[in-house]
N, C-alpha and C positions, 0 to 999 in steps of 0.2 A: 744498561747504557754506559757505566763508569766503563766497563773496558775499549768503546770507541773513543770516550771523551780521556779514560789515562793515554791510550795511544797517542789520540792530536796531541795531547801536553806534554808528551813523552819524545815524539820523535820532532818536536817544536813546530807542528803545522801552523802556519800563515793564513792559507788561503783554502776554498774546500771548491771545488769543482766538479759540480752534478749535472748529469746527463738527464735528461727532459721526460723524455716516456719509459712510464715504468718505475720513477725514481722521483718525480714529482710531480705528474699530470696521469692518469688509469687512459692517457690517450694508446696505450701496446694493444689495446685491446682494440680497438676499433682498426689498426694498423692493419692486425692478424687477420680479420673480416675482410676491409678491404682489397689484402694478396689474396686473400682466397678465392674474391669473387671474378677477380683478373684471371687467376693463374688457372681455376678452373672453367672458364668459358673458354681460355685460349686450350687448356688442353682436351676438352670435350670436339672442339672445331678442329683442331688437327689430328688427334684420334681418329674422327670420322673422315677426313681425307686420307690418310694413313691405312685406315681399316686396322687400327689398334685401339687399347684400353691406357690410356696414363693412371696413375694411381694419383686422386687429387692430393691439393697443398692440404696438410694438415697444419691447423690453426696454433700446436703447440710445438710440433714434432720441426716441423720445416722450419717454422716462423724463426726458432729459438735457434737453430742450426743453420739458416742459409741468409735469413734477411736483417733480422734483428740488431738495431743499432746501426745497422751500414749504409751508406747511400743507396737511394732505393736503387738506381741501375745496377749498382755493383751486387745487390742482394736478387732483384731478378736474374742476371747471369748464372748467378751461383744458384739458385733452384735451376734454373732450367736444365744446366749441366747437370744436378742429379736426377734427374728425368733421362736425361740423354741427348737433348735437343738442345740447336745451335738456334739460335735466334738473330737473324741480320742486324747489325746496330743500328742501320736508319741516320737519317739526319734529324740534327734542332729544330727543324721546323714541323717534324712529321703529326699530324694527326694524332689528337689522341685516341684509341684502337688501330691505329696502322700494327702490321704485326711487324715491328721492330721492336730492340730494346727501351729506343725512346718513346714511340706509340704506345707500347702496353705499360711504361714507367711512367707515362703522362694519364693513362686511362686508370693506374688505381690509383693517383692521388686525386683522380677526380672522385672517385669512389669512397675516397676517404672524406675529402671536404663535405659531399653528398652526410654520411653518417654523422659525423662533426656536425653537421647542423640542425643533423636530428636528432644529435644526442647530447651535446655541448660537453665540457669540457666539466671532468670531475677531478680535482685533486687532491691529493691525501697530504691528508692534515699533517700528520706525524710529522713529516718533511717542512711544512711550514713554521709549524712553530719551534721546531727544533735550529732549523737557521737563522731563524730572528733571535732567539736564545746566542747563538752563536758567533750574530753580527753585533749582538749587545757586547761580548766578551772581547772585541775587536779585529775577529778572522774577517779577511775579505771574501766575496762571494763571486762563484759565476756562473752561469747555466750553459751545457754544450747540447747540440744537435744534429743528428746527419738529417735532422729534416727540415727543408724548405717553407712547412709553416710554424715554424719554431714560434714566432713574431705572433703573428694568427693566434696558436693556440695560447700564447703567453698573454694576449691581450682580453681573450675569452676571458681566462678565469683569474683577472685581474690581477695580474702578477709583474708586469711588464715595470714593474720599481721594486723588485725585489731583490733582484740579482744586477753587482753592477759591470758585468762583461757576459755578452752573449757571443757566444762562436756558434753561427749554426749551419746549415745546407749553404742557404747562401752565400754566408759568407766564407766559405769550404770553395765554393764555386768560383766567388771572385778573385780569393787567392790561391786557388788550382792545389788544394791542400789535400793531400790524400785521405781514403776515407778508412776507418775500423777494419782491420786492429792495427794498419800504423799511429803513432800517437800523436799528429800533427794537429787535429784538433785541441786537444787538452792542452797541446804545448805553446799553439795563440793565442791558448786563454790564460795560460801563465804567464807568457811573456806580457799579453793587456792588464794581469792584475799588479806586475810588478813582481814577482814573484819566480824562484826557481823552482822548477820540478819537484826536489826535494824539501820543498816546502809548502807543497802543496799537496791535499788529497781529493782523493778520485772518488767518486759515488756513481755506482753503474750499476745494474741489473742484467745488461747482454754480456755472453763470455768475449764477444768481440770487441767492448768497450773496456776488460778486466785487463786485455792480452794489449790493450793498444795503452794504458797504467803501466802493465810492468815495462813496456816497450822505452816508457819515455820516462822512468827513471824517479817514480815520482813516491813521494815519503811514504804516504800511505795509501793502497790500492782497496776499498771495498765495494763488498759487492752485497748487491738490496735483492738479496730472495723473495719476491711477494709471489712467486709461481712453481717453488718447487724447485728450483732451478741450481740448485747448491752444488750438484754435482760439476757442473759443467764448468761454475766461476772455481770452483778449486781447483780443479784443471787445469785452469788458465792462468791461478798464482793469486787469486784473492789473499791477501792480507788476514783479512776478517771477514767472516758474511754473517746481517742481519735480515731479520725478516723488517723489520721496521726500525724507526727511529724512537719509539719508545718504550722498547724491549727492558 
């Protein structure tokens, strides 16, 4: 760990700004479930209208490549285009299963709260006590999210005093703030910690949350390997990649 911790004291980090699932809540995993169980009952029922085969969501392959880190409609989009299929956007008020963007984007967060409540909310530790370490030392803190139960799962697993600037789905929504890999999220939550870009570091596990770090110019960009995934955040300009915070 000295070389994360010479980094922040080296390039004078301020403030440290982590993204939610996968970096300090195991909720990627239940995420990964619940697209899959969307994406493949939507492509099993248009298959068999179609009289084709879709190849389903794979839980690592797709998850980590099309949805991961991003607003879920903009991550449904982007699978379906590699499928091949156009999906009507629909209206805000559509049903959740309507086959729109928003019906099938409303039916797997149903899906997900559904598992979320059967499986509650598991965080890793590492992450915890490494930031209270951290807030003892005087860094500010914030937690980002492109998901809408940011709030939700922060209250499950008692966390919701832990971080003091949340940017997350909603609040993405309320201020119409683009979603991963622009970096408009991280850059609300520096502007709320007080803090410039360059004084602040990124904690991300998706390459779309690595590429939306380098995008917005920020001191130090890493990326939280807990899946294998190192190839991808190097590609996208990771700084550093750990497997944990107590390497």
């Amino acid at each position: 760990m000295s070389n994360l911790n010479n980094l922040i004291s080296e390039r004078n980090i301020k403030a440290l700004i982590l993204d939610m699932d996968g970096v300090i809540t195991k909720t990627a995993v239940l995420h990964a479930e619940a697209w899959k169980k969307m994406c493949d009952l939507y492509l099993k029922q248009r298959g068999k209208e179609e009289g084709k085969e879709y190849k389903p969501f794979d839980v690592v392959e797709d998850y980590r490549e099309y949805v991961d880190g991003m607003p879920r409609l903009d991550g449904l989009r982007n699978f379906f285009k590699s499928r091949g299929i156009t999906v009507p956007e629909g209206k805000p008020d559509d049903e959740a299963g309507e086959n729109t963007v928003v019906g099938l984007g409303d039916l797997k967060n149903l899906y997900f709260q559904e598992m979320l409540k059967q499986n509650g909310v598991v965080v890793f530790e590492d992450t915890i006590t490494w930031v209270k370490v951290q807030q003892e030392k005087g860094l500010r803190t914030a937690v980002i999210s492109a998901s809408k139960n940011c709030l939700d799962i922060l209250r499950s697993a008692g966390l919701t005093n832990l971080f003091e600037v949340r940017v997350d789905g909603m609040v993405s929504a309320e201020l119409k703030l683009k979603g991963k890999p622009a970096p408009d999220i991280f850059l609300e939550a520096a502007k709320r910690l007080d803090v410039q870009p360059q004084e602040a570091a990124i904690f991300e596990d998706a390459w779309a949350g690595i590429a939306a770090g380098k995008a917005g110019n920020f001191g130090l960009v890493v990326g939280v390997d807990r899946t294998n995934n190192k190839e991808l955040l190097e590609e996208n300009g990771a700084d550093l990649i750990i497997k944990s915070f107590t390497e």
